[in-house]
C-alpha positions in Angstrom: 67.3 116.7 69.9 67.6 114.5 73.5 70.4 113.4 75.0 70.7 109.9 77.6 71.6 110.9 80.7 72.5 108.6 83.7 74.7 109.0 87.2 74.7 107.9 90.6 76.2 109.4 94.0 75.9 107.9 97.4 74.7 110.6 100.0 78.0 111.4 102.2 77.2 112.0 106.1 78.1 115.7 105.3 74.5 115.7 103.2 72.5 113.2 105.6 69.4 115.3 106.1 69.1 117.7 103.4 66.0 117.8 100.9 66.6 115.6 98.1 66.3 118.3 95.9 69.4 120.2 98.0 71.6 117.2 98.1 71.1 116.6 94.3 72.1 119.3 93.3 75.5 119.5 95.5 76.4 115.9 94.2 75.6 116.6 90.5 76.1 120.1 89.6 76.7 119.9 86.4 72.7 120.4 86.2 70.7 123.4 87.3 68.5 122.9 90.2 65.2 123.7 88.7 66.2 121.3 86.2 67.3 118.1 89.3 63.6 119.1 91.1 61.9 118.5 87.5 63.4 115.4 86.9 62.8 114.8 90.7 58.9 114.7 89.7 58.9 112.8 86.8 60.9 110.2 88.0 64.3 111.0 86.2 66.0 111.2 89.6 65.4 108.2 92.0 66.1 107.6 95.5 67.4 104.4 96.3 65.5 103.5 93.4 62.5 104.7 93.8 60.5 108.1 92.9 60.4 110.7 95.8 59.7 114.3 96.2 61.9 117.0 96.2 61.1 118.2 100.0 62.4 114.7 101.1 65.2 114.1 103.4 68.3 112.2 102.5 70.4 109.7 104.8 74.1 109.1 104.9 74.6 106.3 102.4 71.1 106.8 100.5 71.9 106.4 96.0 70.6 109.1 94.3 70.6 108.2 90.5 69.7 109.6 87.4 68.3 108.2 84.4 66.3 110.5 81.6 66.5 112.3 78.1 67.9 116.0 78.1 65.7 117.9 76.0 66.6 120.9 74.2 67.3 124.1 76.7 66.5 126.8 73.4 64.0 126.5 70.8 66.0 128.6 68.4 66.3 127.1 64.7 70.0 126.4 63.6 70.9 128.8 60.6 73.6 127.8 58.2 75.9 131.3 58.9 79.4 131.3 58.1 81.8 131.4 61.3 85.4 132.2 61.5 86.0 129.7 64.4 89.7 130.2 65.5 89.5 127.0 68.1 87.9 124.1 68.3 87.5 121.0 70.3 84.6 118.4 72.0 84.6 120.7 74.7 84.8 124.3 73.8 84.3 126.9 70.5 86.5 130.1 70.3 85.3 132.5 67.3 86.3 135.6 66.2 82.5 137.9 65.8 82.3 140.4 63.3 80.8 143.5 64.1 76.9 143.7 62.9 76.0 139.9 64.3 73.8 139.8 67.2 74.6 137.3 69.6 71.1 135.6 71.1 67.5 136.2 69.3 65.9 139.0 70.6 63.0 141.3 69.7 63.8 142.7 66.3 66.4 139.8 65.8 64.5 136.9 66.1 66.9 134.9 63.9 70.3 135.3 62.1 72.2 135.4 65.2 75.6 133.9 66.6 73.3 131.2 68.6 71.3 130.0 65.6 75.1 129.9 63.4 76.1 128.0 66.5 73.1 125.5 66.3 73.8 124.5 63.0 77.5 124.0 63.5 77.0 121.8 66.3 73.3 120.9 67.1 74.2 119.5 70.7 74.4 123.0 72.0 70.8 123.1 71.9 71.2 121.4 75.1 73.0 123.8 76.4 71.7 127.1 78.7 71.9 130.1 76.2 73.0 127.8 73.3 76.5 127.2 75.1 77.2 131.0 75.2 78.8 131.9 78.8 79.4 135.6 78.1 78.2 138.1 75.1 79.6 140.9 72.6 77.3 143.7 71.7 75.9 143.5 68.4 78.3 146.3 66.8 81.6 144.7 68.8 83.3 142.6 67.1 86.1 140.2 68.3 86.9 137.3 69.9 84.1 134.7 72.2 83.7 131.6 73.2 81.4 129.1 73.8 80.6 125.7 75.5 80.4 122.3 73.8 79.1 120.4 76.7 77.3 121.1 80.3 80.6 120.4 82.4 82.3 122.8 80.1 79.6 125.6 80.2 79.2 125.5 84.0 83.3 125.6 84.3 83.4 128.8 81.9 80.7 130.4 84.1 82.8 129.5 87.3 85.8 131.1 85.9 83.8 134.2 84.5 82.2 134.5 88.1 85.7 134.0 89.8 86.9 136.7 87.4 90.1 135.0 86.2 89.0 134.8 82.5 91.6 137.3 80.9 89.5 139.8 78.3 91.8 142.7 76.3 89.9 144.8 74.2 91.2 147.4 71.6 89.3 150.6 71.5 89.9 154.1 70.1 88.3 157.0 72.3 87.7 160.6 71.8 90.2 162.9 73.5 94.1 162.8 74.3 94.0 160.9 77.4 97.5 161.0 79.4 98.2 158.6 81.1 95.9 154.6 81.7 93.7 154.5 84.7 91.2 152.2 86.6 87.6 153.0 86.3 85.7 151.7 89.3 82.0 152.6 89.1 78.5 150.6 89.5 76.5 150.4 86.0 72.9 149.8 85.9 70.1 150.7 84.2 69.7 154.3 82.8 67.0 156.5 85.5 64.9 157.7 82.1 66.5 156.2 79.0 65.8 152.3 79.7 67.6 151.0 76.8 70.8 152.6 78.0 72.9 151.5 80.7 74.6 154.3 82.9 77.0 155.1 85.7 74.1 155.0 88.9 74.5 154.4 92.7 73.2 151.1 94.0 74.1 149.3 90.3 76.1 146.4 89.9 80.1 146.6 90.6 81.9 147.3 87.6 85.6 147.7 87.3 87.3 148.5 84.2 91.1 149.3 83.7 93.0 150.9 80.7 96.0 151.8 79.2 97.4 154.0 76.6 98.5 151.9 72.9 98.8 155.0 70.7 98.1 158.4 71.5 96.7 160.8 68.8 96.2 164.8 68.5 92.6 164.5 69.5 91.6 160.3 70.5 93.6 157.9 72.0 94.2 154.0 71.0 93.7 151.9 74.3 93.5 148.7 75.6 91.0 147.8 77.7 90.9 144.8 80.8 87.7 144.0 82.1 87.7 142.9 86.1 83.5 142.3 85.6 81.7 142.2 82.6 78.7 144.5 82.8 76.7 145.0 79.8 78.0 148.2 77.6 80.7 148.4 80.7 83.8 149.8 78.7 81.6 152.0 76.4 79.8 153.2 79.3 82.9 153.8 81.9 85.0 155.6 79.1 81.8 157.9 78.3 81.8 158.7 82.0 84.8 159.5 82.0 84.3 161.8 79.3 86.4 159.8 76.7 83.5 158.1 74.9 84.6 155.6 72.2 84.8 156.8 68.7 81.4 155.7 66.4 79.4 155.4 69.8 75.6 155.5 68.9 74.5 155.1 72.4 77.1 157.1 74.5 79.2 158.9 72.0 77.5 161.9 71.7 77.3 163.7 68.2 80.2 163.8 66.0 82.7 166.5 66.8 85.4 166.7 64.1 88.6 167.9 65.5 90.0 171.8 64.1 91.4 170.9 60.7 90.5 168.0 60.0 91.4 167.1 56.4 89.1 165.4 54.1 89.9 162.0 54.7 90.0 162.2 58.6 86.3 163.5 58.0 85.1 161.1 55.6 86.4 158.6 57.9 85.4 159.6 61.3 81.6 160.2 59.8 81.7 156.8 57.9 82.4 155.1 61.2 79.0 154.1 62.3 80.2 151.6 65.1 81.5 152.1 68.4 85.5 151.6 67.8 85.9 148.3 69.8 87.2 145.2 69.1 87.7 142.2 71.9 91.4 141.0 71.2 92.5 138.8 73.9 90.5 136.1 75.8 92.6 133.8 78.3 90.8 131.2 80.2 91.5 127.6 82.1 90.7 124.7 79.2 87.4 123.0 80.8 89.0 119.3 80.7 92.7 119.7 80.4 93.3 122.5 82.8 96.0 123.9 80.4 95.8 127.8 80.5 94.6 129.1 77.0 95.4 132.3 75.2 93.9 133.3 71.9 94.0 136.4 70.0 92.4 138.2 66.9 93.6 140.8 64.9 92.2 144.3 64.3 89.2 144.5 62.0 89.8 146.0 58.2 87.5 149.1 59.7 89.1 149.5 62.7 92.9 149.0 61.2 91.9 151.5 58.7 90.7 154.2 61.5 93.8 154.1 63.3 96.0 154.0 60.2 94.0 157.3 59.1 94.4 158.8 62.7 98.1 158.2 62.6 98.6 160.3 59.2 97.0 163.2 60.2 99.2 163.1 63.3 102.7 163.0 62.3 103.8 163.2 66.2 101.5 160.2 66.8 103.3 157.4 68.8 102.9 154.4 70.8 102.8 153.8 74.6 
């Protein structure tokens, strides 16, 4: 799939004298750079209508205009997968994820992802950087995402990711009676030894998670989660450092521990839970063309409804925040 694409910007004096490639892409950056210095060669981008090279210097009043075919930014193949798509316009998609569906191919998931669902819902997002995705879920987190329709709208998402004003609640059940909510503020990179896992280390990236109690339990606590940044496995990893890893955990959870006298049901229940207990709730962002302040929201998952639910009959002093 291509796409026609065509502006034009004059060169203001506050750009006269920058490389052509430099003053592209501060007059049109709805595009990558790598992507303005490729069309640059090809002669997609002119200069005062006529090819030049990237290293070239501008002048105050100098046209710089574009004129090409978009091609596709992923070769992934669109997969008709059901979606439960909460919002949608020309601009933006907001979809609730089940848990199980990885987001981007990868090694061992080359297909049957969110991406390739996307693709075949709306085929311009092959267009797009990551297939319109601005931020990810891990595969066994389910909940609320969205994703961009058009370039203008992906590179406003990423702004307001980067500027950290996108509003992300997450519901998660831990192990352990926690007391009271808290901040966790602690750099997460890459594991020293284990390099799948991610891990609490000094000189990783800032990561800043805050929490407070929903529903406290004899032995776990319900909480919900803000993210200030959005490292990968951030919440899983900060609660597990904090010694209150979430309930199912694979990765960070440690072995099951079944609390003393824990009836049948709790048991069945707590071994049958093979997912960490997370669910992303509440997304608030800034609409990419309107400006109007969004809020969305999904409802618990059946599993994760059913695990508190179980949690709260085996504690009859249970209670909310």
């Amino acid at each position: 799939m291509t796409e026609r694409i065509e502006h034009s910007a004059v060169v203001p004096a506050a750009l006269a004298g920058e490389r052509l490639d430099q003053a592209a892409a501060q007059l049109f950056p709805d595009y990558s750079r790598s992507r303005l210095q490729g069309w640059i060669r090809d002669g997609g981008l002119l200069l005062d209508g006529a090819s030049a090279r990237p290293r070239d210097k501008v002048v105050e009043g100098a046209v710089l205009s574009i004129a090409t075919e978009a091609e596709a930014a992923v070769g992934w193949a669109p997969q008709a997968i059901d979606l439960d798509i909460v919002f949608e316009d020309d601009d933006i998609l907001v979809l609730d994820k089940p848990a199980g569906l990885v987001v981007h191919p990868a090694a061992g998931h080359a297909d049957g992802t969110l991406v390739n669902a996307l693709l075949a819902h709306a085929p311009q997002m092959e267009l797009l950087p990551r297939g319109g995705i601005v931020h990810r879920l891990d595969r066994e987190t389910s909940g609320i995402m969205v994703a961009a329709k058009t370039l203008a709208a992906h590179h406003h998402l990423v702004d307001q990711l980067q500027a950290r004003t996108v509003k992300r609640e997450y519901a998660a059940v831990c192990v352990g009676a926690l007391t009271g909510g808290g901040t966790v503020e602690a750099p997460i990179g890459r594991h020293p030894r284990q390099r799948k896992k991610m891990a609490v280390v000094a000189g990783g990236k800032p990561a800043i998670t805050h929490y407070r109690i929903a529903q406290r339990f004899g032995h776990y606590t319900h909480i919900a989660v803000n993210l200030e940044t959005g490292r990968t496995h951030q919440i899983r990893v900060h609660m597990a450092h904090r010694r209150y890893p979430l309930v199912g955990d694979p990765v960070y959870g440690g072995r099951l521990r079944l609390p003393p006298g824990a009836s049948p049901l709790l048991t069945d229940t707590l071994r049958g839970f093979s997912r960490q207990a997370l669910h992303a709730r509440v997304l608030g962002l800034v609409h990419p063309r309107s400006g109007e302040t969004l809020s969305f929201e999904c409802p618990l998952p059946a599993d994760l409804q059913h695990l508190l639910d179980v949690l709260a009959s085996e504690d009859p002093a249970a209670g909310h925040a």
